[in-house]
KEKOLRO-664639 format. One line per field, with one value per residue (C-alpha): x negated, y negated, z negated; residue in three letters; residue number from 0. Coordinates in nm, 2 decimals, always signed. Layout:
c1 = [X;...]
c2 = [Y;...]
c3 = [Z;...]
aa = [ALA;...]
i = [NUM;...]
//
This chain:
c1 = [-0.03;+0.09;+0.24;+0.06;+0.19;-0.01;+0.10;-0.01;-0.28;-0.14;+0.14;-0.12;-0.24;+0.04;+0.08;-0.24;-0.14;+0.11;-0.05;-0.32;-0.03;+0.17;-0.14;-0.23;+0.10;+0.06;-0.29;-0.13;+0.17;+0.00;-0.37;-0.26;+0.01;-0.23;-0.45;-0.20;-0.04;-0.16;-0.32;-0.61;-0.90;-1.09;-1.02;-0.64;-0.62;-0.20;-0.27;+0.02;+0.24;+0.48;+0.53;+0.74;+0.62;+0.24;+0.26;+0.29;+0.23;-0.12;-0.40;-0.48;-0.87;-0.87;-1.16;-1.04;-0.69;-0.61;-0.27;-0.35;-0.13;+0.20;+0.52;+0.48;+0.65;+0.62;+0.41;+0.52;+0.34;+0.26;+0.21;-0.18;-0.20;-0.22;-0.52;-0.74;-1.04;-1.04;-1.31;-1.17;-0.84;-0.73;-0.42;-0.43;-0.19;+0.09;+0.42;+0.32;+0.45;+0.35;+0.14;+0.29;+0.07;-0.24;-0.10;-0.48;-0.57;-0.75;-0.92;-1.24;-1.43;-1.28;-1.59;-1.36;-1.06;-0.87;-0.57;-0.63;-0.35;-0.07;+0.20;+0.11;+0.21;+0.13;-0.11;-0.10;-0.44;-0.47;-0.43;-0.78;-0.78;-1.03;-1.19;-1.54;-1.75;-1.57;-1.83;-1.59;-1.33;-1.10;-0.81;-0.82;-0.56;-0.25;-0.06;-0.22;-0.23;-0.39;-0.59;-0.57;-0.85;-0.95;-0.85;-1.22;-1.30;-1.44;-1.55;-1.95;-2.07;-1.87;-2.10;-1.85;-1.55;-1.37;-1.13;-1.11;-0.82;-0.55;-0.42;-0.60;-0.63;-0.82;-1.05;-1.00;-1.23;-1.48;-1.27;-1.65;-1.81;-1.93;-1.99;-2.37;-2.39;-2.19;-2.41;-2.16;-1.88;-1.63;-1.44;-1.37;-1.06;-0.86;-0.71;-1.00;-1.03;-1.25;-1.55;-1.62;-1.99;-1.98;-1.90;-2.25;-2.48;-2.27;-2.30;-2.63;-2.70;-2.53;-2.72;-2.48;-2.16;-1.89;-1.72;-1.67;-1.34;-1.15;-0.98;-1.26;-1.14;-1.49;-1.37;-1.46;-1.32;-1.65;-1.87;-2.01;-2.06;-2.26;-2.49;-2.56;-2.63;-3.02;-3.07;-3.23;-3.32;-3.17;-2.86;-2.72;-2.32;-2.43;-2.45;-2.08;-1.89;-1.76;-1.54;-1.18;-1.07;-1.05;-1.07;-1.40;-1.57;-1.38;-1.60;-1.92;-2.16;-2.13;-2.51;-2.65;-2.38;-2.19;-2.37;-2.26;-2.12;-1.86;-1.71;-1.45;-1.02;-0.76;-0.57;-0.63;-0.73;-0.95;-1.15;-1.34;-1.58;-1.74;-2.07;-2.01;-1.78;-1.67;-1.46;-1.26;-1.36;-1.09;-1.20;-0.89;-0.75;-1.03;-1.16;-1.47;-1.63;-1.93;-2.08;-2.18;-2.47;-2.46;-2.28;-2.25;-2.28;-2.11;-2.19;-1.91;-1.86;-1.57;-1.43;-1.16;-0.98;-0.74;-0.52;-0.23;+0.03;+0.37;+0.51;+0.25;+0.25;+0.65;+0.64;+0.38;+0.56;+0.87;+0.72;+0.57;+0.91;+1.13;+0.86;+0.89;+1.25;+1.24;+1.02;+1.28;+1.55;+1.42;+1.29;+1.64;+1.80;+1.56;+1.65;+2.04;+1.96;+1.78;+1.99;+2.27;+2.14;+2.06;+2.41;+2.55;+2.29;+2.39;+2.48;+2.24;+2.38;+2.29;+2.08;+2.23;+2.58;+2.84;+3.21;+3.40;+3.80;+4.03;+4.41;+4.67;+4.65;+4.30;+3.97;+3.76;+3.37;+3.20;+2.86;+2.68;+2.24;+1.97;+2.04;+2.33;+2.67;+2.97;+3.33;+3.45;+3.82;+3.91;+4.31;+4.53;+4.37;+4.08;+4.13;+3.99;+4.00;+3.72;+3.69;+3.51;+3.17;+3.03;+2.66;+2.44;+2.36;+2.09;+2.04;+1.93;+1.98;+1.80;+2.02;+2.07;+1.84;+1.65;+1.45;+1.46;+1.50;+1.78;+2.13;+2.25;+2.55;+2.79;+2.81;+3.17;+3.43;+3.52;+3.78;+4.11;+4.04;+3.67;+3.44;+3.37;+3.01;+2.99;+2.63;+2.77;+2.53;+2.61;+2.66;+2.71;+2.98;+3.09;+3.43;+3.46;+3.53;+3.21;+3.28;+3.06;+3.26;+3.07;+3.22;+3.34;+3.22;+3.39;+3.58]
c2 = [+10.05;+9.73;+9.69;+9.46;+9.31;+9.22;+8.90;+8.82;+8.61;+8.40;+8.35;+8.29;+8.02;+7.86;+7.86;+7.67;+7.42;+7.32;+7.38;+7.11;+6.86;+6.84;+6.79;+6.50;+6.38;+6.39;+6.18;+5.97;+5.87;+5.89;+5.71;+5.36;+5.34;+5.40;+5.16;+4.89;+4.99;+4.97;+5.27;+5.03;+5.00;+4.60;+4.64;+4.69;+4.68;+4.58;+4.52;+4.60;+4.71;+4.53;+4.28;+4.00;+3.87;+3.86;+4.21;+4.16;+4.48;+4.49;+4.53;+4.16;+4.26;+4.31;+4.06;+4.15;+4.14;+4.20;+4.10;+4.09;+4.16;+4.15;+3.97;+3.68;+3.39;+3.21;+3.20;+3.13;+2.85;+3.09;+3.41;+3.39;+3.27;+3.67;+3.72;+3.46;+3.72;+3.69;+3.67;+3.74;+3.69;+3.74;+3.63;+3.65;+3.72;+3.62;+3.40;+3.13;+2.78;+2.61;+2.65;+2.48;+2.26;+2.39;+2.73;+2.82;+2.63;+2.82;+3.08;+2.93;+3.23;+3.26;+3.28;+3.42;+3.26;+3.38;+3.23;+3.25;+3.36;+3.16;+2.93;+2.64;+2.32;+2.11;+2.15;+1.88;+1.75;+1.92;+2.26;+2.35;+2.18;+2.35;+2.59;+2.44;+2.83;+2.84;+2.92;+3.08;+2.92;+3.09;+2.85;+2.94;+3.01;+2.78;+2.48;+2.24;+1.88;+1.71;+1.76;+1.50;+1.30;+1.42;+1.80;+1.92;+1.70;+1.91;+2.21;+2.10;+2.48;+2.57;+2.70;+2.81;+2.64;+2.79;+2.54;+2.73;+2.84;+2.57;+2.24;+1.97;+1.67;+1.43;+1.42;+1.21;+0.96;+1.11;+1.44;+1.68;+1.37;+1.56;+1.90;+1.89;+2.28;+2.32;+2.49;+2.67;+2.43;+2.58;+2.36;+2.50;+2.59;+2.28;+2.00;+1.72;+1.46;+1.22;+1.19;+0.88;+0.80;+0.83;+1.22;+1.26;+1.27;+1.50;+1.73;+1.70;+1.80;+2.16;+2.44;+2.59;+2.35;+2.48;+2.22;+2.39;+2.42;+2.09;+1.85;+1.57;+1.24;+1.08;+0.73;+0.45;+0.59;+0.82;+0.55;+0.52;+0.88;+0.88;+0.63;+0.85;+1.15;+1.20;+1.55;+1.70;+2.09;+2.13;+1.94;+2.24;+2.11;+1.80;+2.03;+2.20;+1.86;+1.89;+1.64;+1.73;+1.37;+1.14;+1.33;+1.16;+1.29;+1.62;+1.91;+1.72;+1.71;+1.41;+1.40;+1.51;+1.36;+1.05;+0.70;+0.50;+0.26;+0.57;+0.57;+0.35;+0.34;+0.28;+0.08;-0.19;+0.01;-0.07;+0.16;+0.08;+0.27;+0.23;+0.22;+0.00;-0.24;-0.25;-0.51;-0.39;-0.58;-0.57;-0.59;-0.58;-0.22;-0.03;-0.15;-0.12;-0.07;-0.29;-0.32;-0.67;-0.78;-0.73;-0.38;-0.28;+0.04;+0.19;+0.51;+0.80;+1.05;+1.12;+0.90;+0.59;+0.53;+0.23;+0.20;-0.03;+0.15;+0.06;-0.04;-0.31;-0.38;-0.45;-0.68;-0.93;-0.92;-1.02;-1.27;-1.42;-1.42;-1.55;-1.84;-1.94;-1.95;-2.16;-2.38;-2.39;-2.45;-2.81;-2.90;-2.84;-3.01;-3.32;-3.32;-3.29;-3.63;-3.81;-3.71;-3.83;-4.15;-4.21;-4.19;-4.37;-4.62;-4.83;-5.18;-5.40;-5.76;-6.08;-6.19;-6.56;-6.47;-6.72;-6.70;-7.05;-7.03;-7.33;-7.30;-7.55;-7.43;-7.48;-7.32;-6.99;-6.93;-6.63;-6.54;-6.22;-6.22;-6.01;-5.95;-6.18;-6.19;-6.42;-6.51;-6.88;-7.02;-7.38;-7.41;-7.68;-7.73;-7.93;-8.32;-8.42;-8.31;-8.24;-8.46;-8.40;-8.56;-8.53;-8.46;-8.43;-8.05;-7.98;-7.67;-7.74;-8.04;-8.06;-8.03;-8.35;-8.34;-8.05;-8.13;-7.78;-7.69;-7.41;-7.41;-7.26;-7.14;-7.41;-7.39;-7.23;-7.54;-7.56;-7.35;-7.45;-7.63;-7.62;-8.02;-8.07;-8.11;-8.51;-8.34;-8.12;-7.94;-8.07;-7.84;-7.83;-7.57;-7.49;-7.35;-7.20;-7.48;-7.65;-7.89;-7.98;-8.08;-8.27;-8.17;-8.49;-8.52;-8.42;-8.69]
c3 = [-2.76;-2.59;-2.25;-1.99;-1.77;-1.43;-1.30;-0.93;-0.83;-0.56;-0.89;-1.16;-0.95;-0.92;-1.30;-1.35;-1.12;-1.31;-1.64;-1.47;-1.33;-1.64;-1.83;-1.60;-1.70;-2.06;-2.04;-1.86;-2.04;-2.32;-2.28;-2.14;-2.42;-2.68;-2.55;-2.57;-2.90;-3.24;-3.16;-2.96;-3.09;-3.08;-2.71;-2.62;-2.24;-2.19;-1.77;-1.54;-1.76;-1.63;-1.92;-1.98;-2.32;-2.55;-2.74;-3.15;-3.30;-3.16;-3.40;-3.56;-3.59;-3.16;-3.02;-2.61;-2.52;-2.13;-2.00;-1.67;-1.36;-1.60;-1.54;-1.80;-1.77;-2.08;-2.39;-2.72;-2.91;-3.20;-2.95;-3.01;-3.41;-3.53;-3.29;-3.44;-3.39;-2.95;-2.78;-2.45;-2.36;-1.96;-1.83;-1.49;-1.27;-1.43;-1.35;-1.56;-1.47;-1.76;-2.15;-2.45;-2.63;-2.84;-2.80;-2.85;-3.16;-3.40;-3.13;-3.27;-3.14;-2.79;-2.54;-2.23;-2.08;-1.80;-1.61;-1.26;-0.98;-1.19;-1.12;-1.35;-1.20;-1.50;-1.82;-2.17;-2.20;-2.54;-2.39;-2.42;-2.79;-3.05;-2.80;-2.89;-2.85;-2.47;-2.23;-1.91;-1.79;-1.51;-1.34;-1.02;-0.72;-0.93;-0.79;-0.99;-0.80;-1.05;-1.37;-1.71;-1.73;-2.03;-2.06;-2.09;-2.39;-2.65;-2.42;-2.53;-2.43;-2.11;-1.88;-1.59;-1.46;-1.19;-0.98;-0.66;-0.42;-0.55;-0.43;-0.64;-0.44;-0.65;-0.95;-1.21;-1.37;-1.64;-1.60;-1.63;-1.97;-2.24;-2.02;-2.02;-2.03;-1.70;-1.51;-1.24;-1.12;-0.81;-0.65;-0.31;-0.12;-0.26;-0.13;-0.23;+0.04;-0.14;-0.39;-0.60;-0.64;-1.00;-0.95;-0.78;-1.11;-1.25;-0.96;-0.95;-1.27;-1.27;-1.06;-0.86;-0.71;-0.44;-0.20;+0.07;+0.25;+0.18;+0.41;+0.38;+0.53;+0.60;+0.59;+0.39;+0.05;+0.13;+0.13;-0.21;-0.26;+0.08;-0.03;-0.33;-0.09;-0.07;+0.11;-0.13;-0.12;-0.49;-0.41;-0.18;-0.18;-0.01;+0.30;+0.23;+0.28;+0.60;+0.75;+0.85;+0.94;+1.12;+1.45;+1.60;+1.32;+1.27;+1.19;+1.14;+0.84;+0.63;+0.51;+0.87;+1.12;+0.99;+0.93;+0.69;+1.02;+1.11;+0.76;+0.88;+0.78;+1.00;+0.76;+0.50;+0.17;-0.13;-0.28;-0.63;-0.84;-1.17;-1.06;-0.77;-0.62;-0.23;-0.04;+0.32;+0.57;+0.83;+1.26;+1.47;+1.39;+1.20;+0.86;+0.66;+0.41;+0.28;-0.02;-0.26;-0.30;-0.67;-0.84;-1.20;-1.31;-1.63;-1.84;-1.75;-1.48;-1.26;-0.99;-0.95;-0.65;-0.59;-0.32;-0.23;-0.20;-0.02;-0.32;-0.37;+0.06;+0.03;-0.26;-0.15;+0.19;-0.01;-0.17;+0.17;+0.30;+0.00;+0.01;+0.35;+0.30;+0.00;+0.27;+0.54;+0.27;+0.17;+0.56;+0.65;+0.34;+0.41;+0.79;+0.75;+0.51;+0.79;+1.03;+0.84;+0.72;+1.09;+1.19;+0.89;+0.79;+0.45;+0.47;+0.37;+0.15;+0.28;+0.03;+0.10;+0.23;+0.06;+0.17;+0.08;+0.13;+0.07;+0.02;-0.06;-0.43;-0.44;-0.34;-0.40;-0.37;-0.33;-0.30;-0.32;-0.38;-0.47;-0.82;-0.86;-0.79;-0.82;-0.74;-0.86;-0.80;-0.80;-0.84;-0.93;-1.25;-1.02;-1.11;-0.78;-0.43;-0.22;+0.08;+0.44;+0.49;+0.82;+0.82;+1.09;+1.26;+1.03;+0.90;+0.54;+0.33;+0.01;-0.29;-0.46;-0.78;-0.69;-0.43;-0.26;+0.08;-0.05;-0.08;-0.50;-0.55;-0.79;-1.10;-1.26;-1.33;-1.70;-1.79;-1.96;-2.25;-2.20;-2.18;-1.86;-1.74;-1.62;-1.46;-1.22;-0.98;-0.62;-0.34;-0.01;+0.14;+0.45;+0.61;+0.89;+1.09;+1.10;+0.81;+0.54;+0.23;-0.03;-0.42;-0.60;-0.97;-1.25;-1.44]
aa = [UNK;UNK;UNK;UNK;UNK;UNK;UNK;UNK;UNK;UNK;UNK;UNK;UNK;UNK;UNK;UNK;UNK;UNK;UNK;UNK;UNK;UNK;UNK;UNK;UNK;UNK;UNK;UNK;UNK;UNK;UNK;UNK;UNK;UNK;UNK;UNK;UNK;UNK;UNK;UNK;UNK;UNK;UNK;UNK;UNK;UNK;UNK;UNK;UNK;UNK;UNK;UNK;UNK;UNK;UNK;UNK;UNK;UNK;UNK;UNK;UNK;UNK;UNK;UNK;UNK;UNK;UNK;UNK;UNK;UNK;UNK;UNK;UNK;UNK;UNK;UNK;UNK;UNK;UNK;UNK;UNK;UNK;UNK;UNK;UNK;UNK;UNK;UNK;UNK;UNK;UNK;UNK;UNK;UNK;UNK;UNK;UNK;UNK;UNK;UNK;UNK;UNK;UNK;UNK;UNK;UNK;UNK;UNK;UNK;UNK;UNK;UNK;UNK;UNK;UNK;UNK;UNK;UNK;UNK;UNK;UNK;UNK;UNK;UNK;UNK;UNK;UNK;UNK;UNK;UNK;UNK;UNK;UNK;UNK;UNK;UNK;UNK;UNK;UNK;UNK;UNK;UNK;UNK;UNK;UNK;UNK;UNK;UNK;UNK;UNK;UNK;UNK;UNK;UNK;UNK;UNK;UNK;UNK;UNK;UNK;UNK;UNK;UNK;UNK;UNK;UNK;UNK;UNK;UNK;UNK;UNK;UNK;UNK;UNK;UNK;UNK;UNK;UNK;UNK;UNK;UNK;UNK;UNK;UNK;UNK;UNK;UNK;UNK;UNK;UNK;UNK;UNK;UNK;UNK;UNK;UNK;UNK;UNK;UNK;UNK;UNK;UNK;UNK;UNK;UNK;UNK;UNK;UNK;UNK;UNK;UNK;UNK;UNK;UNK;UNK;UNK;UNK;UNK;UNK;UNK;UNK;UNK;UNK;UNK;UNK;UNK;UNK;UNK;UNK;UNK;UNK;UNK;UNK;UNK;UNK;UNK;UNK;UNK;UNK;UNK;UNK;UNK;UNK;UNK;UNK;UNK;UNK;UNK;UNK;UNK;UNK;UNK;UNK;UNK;UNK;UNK;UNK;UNK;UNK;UNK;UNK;UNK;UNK;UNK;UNK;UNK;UNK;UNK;UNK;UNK;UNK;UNK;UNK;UNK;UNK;UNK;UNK;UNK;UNK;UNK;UNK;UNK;UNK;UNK;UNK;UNK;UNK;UNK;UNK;UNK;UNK;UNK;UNK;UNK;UNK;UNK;UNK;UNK;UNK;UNK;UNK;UNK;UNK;UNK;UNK;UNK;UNK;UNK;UNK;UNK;UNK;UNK;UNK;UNK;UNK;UNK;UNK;UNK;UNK;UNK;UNK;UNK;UNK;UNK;UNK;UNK;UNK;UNK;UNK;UNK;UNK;UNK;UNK;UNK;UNK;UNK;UNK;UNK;UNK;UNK;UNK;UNK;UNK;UNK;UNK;UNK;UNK;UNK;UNK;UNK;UNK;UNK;UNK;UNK;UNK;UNK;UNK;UNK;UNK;UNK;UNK;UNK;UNK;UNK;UNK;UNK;UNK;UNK;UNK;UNK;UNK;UNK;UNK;UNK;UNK;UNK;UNK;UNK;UNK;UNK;UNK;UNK;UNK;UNK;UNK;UNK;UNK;UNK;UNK;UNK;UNK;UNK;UNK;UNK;UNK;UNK;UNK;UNK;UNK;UNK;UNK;UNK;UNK;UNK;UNK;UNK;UNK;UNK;UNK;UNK;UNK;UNK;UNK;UNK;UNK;UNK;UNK;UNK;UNK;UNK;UNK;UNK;UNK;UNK;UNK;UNK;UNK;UNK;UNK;UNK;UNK;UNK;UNK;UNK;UNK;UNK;UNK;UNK;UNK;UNK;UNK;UNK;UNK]
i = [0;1;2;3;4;5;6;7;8;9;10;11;12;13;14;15;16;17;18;19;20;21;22;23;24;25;26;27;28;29;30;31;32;33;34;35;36;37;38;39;40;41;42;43;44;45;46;47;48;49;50;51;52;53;54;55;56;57;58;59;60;61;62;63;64;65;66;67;68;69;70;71;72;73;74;75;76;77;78;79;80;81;82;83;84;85;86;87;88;89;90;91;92;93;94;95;96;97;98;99;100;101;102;103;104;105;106;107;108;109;110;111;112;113;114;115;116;117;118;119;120;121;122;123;124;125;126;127;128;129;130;131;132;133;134;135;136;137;138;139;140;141;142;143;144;145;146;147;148;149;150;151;152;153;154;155;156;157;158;159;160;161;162;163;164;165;166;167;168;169;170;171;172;173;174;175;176;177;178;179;180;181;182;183;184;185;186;187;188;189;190;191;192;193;194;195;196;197;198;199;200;201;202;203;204;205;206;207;208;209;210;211;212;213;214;215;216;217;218;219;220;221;222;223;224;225;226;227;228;229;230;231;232;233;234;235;236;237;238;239;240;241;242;243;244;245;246;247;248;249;250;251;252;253;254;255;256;257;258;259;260;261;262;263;264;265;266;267;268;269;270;271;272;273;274;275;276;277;278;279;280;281;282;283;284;285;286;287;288;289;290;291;292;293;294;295;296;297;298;299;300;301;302;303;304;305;306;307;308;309;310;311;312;313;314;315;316;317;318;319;320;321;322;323;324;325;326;327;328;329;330;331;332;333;334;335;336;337;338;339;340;341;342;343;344;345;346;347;348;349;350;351;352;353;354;355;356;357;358;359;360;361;362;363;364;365;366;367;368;369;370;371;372;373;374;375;376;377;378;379;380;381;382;383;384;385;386;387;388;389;390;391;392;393;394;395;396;397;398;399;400;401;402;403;404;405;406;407;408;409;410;411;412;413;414;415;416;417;418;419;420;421;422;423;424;425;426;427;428;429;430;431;432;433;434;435;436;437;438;439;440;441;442]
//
């Protein structure tokens, strides 16, 4: 006959109360891990487990993998290539800065993609490469500026894109071509400022389109899409662009409260599209916009926006500048040359100045012309002498022979050894006495 032994009841209690605790503990040390092990069944649920790295000894037949609210920070290229089976793959709320290139290729059947609450800067425009059954996308809440122009390409049956709650400040051109099952695009909460026209047929072909809450500058980079607004019931994000700038228009409705005459800029800008073309026009301090009389429109979505930048601004001031220097250069040059030839002007020849010099050895002419020049000596070798001849004060005695009102220079005596000419030419010299001197002929 056994012994019993009566335990209390305020003690038996207590004994199932920890029978029921540690039991809680078991399940829950155990559960989770076997639900992210290769234990897991085709959903393995690996959220906040405080991971730094893509599991590898999950099941490769899984079709959901969540790696939500983890610690990862990077991602292997090859992290995904045993889990060719996904279908939905989160993971969100990460410390991601970055994604290596096609680290999804060959997820052929991935439907689901999450990667919201990140810190990705940057993403290669091939990141979304071979996706083509993709019909969520998640990329909300990262630090992404800007997107590549061309990083949907492919994504034919994405329904959903989710853009929200980052700090994109543009859109690229042609950035939603080739997305003609979009029917849910979110866009608020970023840092957009401007819409190109060209962006307007897109969003008005998907049903449901979020704008709201960005720093709209309704200015005349808002032109274009303006004239495309039509205030139509189905077109319900023409109502959530609110302008933010400049401050006259701050916190009015662009389709209800601006004109097309307020869409002003307070600087010189040019803003082109490819569906249209608009010139500034520039009035004392504000500028506008206004369009041709003639546009051309293109096939593609997205928008273009050209702006001179400072770059542009300094070098064409340069080049202003380093012209009108070049221009000063040569007006100074040509004035220091006036200037100087004014106070030294060059001596001009007497184009009949003859200088006649007699010595006792003899006698020298010279004579200096237009185009001639000459410098004769008559020494001792002279057989005659000249010999005065007074003539009367005219001024100009026709050359004997010639009949010309001119006085010629004479013609060289012979030489040493040379025949002498018996028809000299005649001349008539002067000294500077007064004389005239008639030349004797030549023997």
């Amino acid at each position: 006959m056994g012994v019993r032994t009566a335990i209390p009841g305020n003690m038996s209690k207590k004994l199932r109360g920890m029978l029921v605790l540690i039991l809680l503990i078991i399940l829950k040390e155990t559960g989770p891990t076997a639900a992210c092990s290769s234990r897991c069944s085709s959903r393995c649920d690996c959220s906040s487990r405080g991971l730094t790295s893509v599991p590898q000894d999950l099941p490769t037949t899984i079709t959901e993998l969540d790696l939500r609210s983890n610690s990862i920070t990077t991602i292997g290229r090859n992290d995904f290539s045993r889990y060719r089976g996904l279908t939905n793959l989160d993971l969100g709320g990460n410390q991601m800065a970055s994604l290596p290139t096609n680290i999804f290729l060959g997820l052929d059947n991935l439907q689901y993609l999450f990667l919201y609450n990140n810190r990705l800067t940057t993403l290669p425009s091939d990141i979304f490469e071979g996706l083509t059954n993709l019909y969520y996308l998640h990329m909300s809440s990262n630090r992404l500026p800007s997107l590549p122009p061309d990083i949907f390409q492919g994504l034919g049956k994405l329904g959903v894109l989710v853009l929200s709650g980052g700090v994109l400040t543009s859109l690229p051109a042609g950035i939603f071509a080739g997305l003609d099952n979009l029917r849910h695009l979110s866009l608020h909460g970023n840092q957009l400022t401007h819409l190109s026209a060209d962006i307007f047929p897109v969003l008005a072909s998907i049903s449901s389109v979020s704008l709201n809450n960005n720093p709209w500058q309704c200015d005349c980079g808002m032109a274009p899409f303006k004239q495309m607004m039509t205030g139509s019931f189905e077109h319900s994000f023409e109502q959530e662009i609110i302008c933010a700038g400049p401050g006259n228009l701050q916190g009015l409705s662009l389709l209800q409260d601006v004109s097309l005459e307020d869409l002003i800029c307070e600087q010189t800008t040019i803003h082109s599209t490819f569906s249209s073309s608009y010139f500034i026009v520039q009035s004392n301090s504000s500028t506008s916009m206004a369009p041709p009389s003639t546009s051309t429109t293109h096939n593609g979505a997205g928008s273009t926006s050209s702006l001179f930048s400072l770059t542009v601004f300094l070098s064409a001031f340069l080049g202003v500048a380093a012209g009108a220097l070049i221009v000063c250069g040569g007006l100074l040059a040509f004035w220091c040359h006036y200037r100087r030839m004014k106070r030294n002007p060059p001596s001009m020849p007497d184009s009949n100045n003859v200088v006649f010099s007699i010595s006792n050895n003899g006698a020298s002419v010279t004579f200096n012309g237009q185009g001639q020049a000459g410098h004769y000596e008559f020494g001792t070798e002279l057989s005659e002498e000249y010999e005065a001849v007074d003539y009367p004060p005219s001024t100009s005695q026709p050359v004997a022979g010639h009949g010309q009102n001119r006085i010629e220079p004479p013609n060289p005596p012979p030489r040493s050894g040379d025949r002498a000419d018996p028809q000299a030419t005649d001349a008539i010299l002067s000294d500077d006495t007064g004389h005239h001197y008639q030349p004797l002929r030549w023997a």
